[in-house]
C-alpha positions, 0 to 999 in steps of 0.5 A: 637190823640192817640187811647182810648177804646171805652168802656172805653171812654163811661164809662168814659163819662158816669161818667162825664156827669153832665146830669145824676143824680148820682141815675140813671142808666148808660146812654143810648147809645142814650143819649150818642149820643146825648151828643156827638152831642150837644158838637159838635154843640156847639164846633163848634158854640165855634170855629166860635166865636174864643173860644180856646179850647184843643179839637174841633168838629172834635175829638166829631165827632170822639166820634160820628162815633165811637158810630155810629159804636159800637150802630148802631145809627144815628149820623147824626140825633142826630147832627140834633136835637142838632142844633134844640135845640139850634136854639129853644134856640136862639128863645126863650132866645134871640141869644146873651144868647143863644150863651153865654151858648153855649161857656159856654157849649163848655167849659164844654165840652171840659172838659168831652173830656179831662176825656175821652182823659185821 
């Protein structure tokens, strides 16, 4: 895997992710963490249930140590509320809605790592 800056792969993720208005400021390191969290949970849910991806949990889990290290924050805990998340998710819309966004959401984060892989 070939080594990216960090600023730059941040940037970069910043730029793509759809959560944030294009009006809005750049990204919290938190809010960051906390999409590399997500897209793990969910890549990981998406590689249990034989989706193909190019990009698995262990490279957003590479993203999250690599923020953990820059910010200080705590991946872990970010890897915890994502899962809450969606665990609440699959409560409320139902396990099979909520699994199909999930391989959905895997997909769309597989394209955000290939910006920041790029």
């Amino acid at each position: 895997m070939r080594s990216i800056s960090l600023a730059v792969g941040v940037a970069i993720v910043a730029i793509a992710t759809p959560i944030v208005p294009i009006s809005a400021k750049d990204p919290s390191p938190q809010k960051l963490m906390d999409m590399a969290a997500g897209c793990a949970y969910v890549v990981s849910i998406a590689e249990g249930n034989n989706v193909k991806l190019r990009y698995g949990s262990a490279d957003w889990m590479n993203v999250i140590r690599q923020l953990e290290r820059v910010t200080g924050l705590d991946g872990e805990q970010s890897l915890k509320l994502a899962k809450a998340k969606y665990n609440k998710r699959a409560r409320v819309m139902g396990a099979d809605e909520a699994l199909s966004h999930m391989k959905s959401r895997s997909k769309d984060c597989d394209r955000e790592m290939a910006v920041i892989q790029s």
